[in-house]
C-alpha positions in Angstrom: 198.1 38.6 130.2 198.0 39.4 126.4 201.6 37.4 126.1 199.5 34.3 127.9 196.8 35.3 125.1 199.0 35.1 122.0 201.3 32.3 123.6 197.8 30.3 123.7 196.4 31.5 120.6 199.9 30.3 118.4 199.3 27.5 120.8 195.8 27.0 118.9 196.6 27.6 115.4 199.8 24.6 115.7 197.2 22.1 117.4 194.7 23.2 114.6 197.0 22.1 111.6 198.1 18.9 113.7 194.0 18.3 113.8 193.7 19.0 110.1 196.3 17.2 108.7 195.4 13.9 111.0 192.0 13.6 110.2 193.0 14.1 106.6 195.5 11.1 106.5 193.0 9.1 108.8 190.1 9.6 106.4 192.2 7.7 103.5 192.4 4.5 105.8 188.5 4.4 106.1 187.4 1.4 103.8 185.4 2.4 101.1 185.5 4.7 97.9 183.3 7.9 98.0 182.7 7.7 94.2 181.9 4.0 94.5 179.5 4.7 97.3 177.5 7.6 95.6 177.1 5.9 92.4 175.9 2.6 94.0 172.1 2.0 94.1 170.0 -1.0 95.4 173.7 -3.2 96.3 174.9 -2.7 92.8 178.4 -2.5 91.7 178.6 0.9 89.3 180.6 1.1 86.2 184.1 1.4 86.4 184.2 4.1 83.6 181.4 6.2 86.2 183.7 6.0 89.6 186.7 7.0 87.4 185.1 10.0 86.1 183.7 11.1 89.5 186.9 10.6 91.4 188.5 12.9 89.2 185.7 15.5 89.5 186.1 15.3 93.2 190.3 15.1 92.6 190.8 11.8 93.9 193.0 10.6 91.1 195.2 13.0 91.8 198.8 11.9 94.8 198.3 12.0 98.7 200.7 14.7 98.9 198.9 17.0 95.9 196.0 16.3 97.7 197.1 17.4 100.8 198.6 20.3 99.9 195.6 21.8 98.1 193.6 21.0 101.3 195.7 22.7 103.2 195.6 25.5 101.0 192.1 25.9 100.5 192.1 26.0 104.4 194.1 29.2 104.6 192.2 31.1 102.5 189.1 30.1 104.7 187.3 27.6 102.4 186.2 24.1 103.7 185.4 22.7 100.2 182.0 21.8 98.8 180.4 18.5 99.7 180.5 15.0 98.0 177.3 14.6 98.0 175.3 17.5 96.8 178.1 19.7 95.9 176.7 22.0 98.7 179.9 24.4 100.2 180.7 22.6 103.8 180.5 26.3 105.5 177.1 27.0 104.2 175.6 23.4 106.0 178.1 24.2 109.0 176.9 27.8 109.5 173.4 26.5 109.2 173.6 23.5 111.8 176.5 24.7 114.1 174.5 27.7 115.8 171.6 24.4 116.7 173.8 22.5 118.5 175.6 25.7 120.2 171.9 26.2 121.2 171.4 22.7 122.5 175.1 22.6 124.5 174.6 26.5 125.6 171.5 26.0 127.4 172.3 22.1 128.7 175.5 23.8 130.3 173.6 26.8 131.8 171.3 24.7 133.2 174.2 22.3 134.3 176.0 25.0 136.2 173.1 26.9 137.5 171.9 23.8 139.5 175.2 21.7 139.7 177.1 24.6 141.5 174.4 25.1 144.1 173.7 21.6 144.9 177.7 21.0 145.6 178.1 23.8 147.5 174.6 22.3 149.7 176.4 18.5 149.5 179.7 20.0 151.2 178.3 22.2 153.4 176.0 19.3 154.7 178.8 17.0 154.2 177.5 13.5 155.5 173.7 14.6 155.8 170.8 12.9 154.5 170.9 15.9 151.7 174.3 15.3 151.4 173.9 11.5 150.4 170.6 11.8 148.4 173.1 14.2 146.1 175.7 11.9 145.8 173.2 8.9 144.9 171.6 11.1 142.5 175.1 11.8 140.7 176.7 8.4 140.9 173.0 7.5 139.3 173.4 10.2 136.4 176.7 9.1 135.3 176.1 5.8 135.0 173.4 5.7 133.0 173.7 6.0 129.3 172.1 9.3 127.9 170.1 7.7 125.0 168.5 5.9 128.2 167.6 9.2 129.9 166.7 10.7 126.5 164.0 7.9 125.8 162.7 7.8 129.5 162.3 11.5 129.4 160.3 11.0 126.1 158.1 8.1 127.2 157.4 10.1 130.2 157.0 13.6 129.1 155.9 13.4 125.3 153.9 9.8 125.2 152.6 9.6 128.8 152.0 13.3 130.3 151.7 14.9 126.6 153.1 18.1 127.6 156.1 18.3 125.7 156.8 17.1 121.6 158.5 14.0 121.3 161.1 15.2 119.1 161.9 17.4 115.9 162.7 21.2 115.4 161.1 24.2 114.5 163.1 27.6 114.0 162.7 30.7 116.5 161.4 32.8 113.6 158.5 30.6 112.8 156.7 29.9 116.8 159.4 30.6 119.4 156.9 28.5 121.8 157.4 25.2 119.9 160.7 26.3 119.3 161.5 25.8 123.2 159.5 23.2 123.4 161.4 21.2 121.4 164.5 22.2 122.9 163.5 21.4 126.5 163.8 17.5 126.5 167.1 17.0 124.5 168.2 20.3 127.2 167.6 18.1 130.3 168.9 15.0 129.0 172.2 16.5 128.7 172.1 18.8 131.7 171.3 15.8 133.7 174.9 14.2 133.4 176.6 17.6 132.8 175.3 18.4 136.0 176.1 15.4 138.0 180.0 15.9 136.7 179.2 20.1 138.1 178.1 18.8 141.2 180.4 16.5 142.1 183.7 18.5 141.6 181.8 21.3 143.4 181.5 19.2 146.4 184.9 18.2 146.4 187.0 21.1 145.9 184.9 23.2 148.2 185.8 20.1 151.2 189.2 20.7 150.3 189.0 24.9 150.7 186.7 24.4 153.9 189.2 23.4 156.3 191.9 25.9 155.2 194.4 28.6 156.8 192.3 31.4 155.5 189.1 30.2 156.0 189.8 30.0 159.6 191.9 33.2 159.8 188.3 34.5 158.4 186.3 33.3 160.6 188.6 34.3 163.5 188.1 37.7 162.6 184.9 37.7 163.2 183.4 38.2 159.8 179.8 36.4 159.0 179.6 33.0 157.7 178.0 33.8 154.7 180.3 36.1 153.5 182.8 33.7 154.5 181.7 30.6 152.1 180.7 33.5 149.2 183.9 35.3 149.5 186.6 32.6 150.5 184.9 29.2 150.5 182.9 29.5 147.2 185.0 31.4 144.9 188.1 29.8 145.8 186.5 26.3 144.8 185.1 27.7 141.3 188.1 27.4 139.4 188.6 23.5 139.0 185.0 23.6 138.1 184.9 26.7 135.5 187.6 23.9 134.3 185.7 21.2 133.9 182.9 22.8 132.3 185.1 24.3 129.3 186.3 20.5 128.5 183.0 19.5 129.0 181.8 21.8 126.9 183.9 21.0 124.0 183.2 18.0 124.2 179.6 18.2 124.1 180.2 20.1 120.6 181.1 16.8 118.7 179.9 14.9 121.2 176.0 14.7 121.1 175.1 12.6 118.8 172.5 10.2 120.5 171.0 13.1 121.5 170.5 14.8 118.6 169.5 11.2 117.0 166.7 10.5 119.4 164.9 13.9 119.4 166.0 14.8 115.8 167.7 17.7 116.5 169.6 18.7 112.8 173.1 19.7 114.8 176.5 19.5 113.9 176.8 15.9 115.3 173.8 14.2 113.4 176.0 16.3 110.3 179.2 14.2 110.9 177.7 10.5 111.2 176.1 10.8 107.9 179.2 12.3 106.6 180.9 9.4 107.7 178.6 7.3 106.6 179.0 8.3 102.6 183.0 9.0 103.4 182.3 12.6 102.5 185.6 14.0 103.1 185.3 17.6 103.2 182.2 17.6 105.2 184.1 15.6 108.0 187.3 17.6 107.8 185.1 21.3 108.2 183.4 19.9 111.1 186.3 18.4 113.4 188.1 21.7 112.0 185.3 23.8 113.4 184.8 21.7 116.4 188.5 21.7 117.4 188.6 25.6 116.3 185.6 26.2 119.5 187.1 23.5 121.9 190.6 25.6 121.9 188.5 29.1 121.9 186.2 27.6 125.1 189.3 26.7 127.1 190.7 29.4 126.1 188.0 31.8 127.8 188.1 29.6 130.6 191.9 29.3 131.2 191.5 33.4 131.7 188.5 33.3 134.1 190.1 31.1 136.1 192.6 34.1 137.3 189.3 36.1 138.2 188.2 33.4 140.5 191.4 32.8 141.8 193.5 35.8 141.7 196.6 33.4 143.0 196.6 32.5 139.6 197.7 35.4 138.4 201.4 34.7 139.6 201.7 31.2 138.0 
């Protein structure tokens, strides 16, 4: 196991500099000139003298390959650079928003698993029941529609009609814990709702294809009660596709929630790397798909070695 643990983790570091160095080349094929974009106002062109002056304060006079190299280097030693815009270190905004959208993904995916593993298990066991289609409906109904369309249904509902929960914004733990999870409960469920669709359905599946198998029988032949039969060789067997799927689903979610955060003004990571975009602020877009890459490897990771736990034939693999 720890030769699978630093096999993966030198694994991690080489698919971290091919993520660095990409997104660096890719940024300088963006159209448009950071200095040129901060120094315009109101649609008009700035001085030539005034961009030449700032791109050499942010060292964008200087070759590709210098450039690069300092990037790189600055890396290593752990800094992400300061920002183009207020001059604001990219860790200090990253270790202030990353922790609200691990918040937001954390509690979609423990309410994603919590029901989405259940309600599989029900949809197999019942395969072809009423139960069993209703679940299927309700998943083929989840994925297909667009989560800033459940987002803003869930708001009309909840926040305009019923007035029970706020229609959007955030307020710290420290300052009222009770509108703090408040606000977190609508932009929670709008994720969880398609997260748990996705948990649902590969639940269903691979326990179908565990239900009917030599040891499930030789189980039940031996006389031992069915439901320590479907805990103990039906259930656990059929985990490990689905601990699977919800590590890439997971670090996905990371970079990947951006509606969500836009239409209930959550201040995560994702809203963070649209604006950054948006001014071509270079270092703030290389920290985040740095940092965002860095948990997607470190999620799989941990779920690459629970899988053997679930599945101890694994092990010998």
């Amino acid at each position: 196991m720890a030769g699978y643990i630093v096999k993966r983790l030198l694994t991690a570091a080489v698919l971290l500099y091919v993520v660095a160095t990409v997104v660096f080349f890719l940024l300088f094929l963006v159209p448009g000139d950071p200095a040129v974009m901060l120094l315009s106002s109101g649609g008009v062109a700035p001085p030539p003298e005034a961009v030449t002056q700032l791109r050499g304060q942010m060292g964008l006079d200087k070759p590709i390959v210098t450039q690069y190299l300092a990037y790189l280097e600055h890396i290593a030693h752990g800094n992400l650079g300061n920002s183009f815009q207020d001059q604001t270190p990219v860790s200090q905004v990253i270790a202030e928003r990353l922790p609200r959208t691990l918040e937001l993904v954390g509690a979609a995916a423990l309410l994603s698993v919590v029901t989405g593993i259940p309600l599989g298990v029900i949809a197999a066991r019942r395969a072809g029941s009423w139960a069993d289609r209703m679940l299927r409906s309700f998943t083929s109904f989840a994925l297909s529609v667009p989560v800033f369309v459940v987002g803003t249904l869930l708001l009309l509902l909840f926040s305009q009609v019923l007035g029970w929960l706020p229609a959007g914004g955030f307020s710290t733990f420290s300052d009222s814990p009770l509108r703090h999870f408040e606000a977190l409960i609508l932009p929670t469920v709008t994720i969880a709702i398609g997260f748990s669709a996705m948990v649902l359905r590969m639940t269903r599946s691979t326990v179908l294809g565990v239900i009917d198998r030599d040891w499930v029988r030789t189980a039940r032949a031996k006389g031992l009660a069915e439901r320590r039969v479907w805990r103990r060789h039906i259930v656990r067997n059929s985990l490990g596709p689905v601990v699977t799927l919800t590590g890439l689903q997971i670090g996905s979610l990371l970079g990947g929630t951006v509606l969500v955060e836009y239409v209930f003004n959550w201040p995560g990571l994702s809203g963070m790397l649209v604006t950054a975009v948006d001014y071509r602020d270079y270092p703030e877009v290389q920290g985040v798909v740095l940092v965002v890459a860095a948990l997607f490897i470190l999620i799989n990771l941990v779920a690459d070695l629970i899988y053997p736990i679930l599945d101890p034939r694994a092990r010998s693999k």
